[in-house]
C-alpha positions in Angstrom: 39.6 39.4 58.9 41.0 37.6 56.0 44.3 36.9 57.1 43.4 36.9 60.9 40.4 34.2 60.5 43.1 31.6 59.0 46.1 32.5 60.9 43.6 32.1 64.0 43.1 28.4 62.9 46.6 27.5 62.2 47.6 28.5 65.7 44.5 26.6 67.3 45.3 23.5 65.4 48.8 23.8 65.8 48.2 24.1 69.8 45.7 21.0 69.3 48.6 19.3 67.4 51.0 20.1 70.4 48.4 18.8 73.1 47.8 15.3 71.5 44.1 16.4 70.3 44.6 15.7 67.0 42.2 13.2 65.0 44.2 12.9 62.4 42.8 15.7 60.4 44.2 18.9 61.8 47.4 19.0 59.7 45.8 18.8 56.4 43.4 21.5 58.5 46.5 23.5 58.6 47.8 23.0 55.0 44.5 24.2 53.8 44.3 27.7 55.2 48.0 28.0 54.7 47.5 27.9 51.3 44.0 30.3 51.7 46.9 32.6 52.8 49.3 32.4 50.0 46.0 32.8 47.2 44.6 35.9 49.1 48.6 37.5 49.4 48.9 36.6 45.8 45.8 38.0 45.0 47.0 41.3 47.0 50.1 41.5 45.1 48.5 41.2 41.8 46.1 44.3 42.7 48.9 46.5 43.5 51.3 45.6 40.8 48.1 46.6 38.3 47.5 49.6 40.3 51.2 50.8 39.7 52.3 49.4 36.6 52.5 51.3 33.4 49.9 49.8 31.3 51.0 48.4 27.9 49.2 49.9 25.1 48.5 47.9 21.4 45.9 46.9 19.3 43.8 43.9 20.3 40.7 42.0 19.1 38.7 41.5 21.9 36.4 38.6 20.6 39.8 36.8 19.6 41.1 37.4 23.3 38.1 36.7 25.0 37.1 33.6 23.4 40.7 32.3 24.0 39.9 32.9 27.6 37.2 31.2 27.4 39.0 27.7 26.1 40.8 28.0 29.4 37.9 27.1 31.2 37.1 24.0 29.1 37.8 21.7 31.8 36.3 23.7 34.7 33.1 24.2 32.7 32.9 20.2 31.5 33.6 19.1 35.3 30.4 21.5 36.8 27.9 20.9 33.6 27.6 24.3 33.0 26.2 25.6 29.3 27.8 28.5 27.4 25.5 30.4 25.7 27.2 33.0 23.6 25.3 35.8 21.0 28.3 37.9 19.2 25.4 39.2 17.3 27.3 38.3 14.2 30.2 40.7 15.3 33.4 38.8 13.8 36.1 40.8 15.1 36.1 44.0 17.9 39.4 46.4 17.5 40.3 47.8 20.7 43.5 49.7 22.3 44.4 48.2 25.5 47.0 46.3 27.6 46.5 42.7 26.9 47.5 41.1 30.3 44.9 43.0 31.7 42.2 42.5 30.0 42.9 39.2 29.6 42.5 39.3 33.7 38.8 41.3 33.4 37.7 38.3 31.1 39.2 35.6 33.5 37.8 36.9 36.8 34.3 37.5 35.3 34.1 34.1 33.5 35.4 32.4 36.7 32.9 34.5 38.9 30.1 33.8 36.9 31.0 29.5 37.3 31.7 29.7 40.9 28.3 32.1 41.4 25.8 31.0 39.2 22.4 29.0 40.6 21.8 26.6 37.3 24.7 25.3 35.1 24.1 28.1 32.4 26.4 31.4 31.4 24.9 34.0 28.9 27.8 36.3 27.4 27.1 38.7 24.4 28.9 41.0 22.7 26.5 44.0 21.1 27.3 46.9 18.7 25.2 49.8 20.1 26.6 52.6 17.5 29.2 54.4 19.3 30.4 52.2 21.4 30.6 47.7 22.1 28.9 46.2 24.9 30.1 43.1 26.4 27.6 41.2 28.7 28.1 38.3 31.0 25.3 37.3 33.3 24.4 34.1 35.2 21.6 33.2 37.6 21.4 34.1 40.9 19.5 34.2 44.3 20.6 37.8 45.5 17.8 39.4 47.5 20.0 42.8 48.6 20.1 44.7 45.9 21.2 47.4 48.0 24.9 45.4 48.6 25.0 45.2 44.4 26.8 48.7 45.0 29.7 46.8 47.2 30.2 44.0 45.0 33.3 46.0 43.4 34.8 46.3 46.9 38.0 44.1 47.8 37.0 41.2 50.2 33.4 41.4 49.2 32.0 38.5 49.0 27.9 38.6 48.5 27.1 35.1 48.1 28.5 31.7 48.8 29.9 29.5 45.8 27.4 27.0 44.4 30.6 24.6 45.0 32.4 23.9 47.8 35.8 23.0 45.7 35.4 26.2 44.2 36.6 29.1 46.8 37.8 32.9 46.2 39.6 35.6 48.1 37.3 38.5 47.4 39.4 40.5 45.1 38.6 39.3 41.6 35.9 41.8 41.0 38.3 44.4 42.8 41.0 43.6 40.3 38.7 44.1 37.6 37.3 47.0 38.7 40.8 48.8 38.8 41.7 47.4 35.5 38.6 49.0 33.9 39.1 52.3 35.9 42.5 52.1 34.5 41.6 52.0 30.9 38.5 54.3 31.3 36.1 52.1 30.6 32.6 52.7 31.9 31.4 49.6 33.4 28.1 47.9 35.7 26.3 45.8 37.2 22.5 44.6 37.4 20.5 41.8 38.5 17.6 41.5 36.1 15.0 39.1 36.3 16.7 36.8 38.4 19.8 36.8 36.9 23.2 39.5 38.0 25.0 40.7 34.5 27.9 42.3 34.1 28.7 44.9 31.4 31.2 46.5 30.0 31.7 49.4 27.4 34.2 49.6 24.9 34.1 52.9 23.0 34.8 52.9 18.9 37.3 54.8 18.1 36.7 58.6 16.8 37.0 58.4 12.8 
């Protein structure tokens, strides 16, 4: 349905094109789900070179990483007035063995859901230290009614709600990519909507002393 909805388009504008129907808009009609196509096969290429590559294994700190992700969204956040709210609950610095590409991608997907998704212009993340293990939290408002679906939101294509912006459009397959990264690294890993608001969480376990 993906590929078939846009390719459908392209041929019907295309014909319209052909037949002297066009209004002057059906090219740029054209150029647009042309390039739906190329984000969703990138997309699909990036899920299945994380699903076979060997992950690369070192020592990160995942406050440092995640807050440099973050700054990447400076301009995205500035342009749509959305507030970060962040609680690190004084946690300075979070040690963790993992492949940095990746979970740089987990970060980037859920911050960039969260600013497509969310109702009002605000984004709560927190990091907490619940003994054995780190919690990371990122949660935004929402008007999900299904919570039945919240089950599927994992699932490639899957998309449960439509953006609070037009300009800002997805393939269906961040959360998927996410999902696989996590499985990857064995990290247990959920999603809730609480009060109003869907939050995302993610366990890192301490290391065994």
């Amino acid at each position: 349905h993906e590929l078939k909805t846009p390719l459908a388009l392209i041929k019907a504008y295309s014909a319209g094109i052909k037949d002297g129907m066009d209004d002057g808009t059906y090219a740029d009609t054209i150029i647009k789900q042309t390039d739906q196509i190329n984000r969703l096969i990138d997309k699909l290429l990036e899920l299945s070179r994380i699903e076979r590559d060997l992950l690369k294994i070192e020592r990160l700190d995942l406050i440092q990483i995640f807050n440099q992700c973050l700054e990447n969204f400076e301009i995205e956040l500035n342009q749509n007035k959305i507030d970060i709210y962040k609680d690190f609950n004084g946690i300075q610095q979070i040690y963790f063995e993992a492949d940095r590409d990746q979970i740089e991608k987990v970060f980037n997907n859920l911050i960039s859901n969260a600013i497509k998704y969310t109702v009002i212009p605000e984004i709560q993340i927190q990091f907490k230290d619940n003994l054995e293990e780190f919690e990371f939290i990122i949660e935004n408002e929402t008007n999900l009614k299904n919570l039945s679906q919240i089950k599927k939101i994992w699932e490639p294509f899957f998309v449960m709600e439509p953006s609070r912006n037009k300009h800002l459009t997805g393939t269906g397959l961040g959360l998927a990519i996410v999902k696989s990264i996590l499985t990857r690294h064995q990290l247990n890993h959920e999603v809730k909507v609480i009060d109003g608001k869907i939050q995302f969480q993610i366990h890192f376990s301490k290391p065994l002393l």
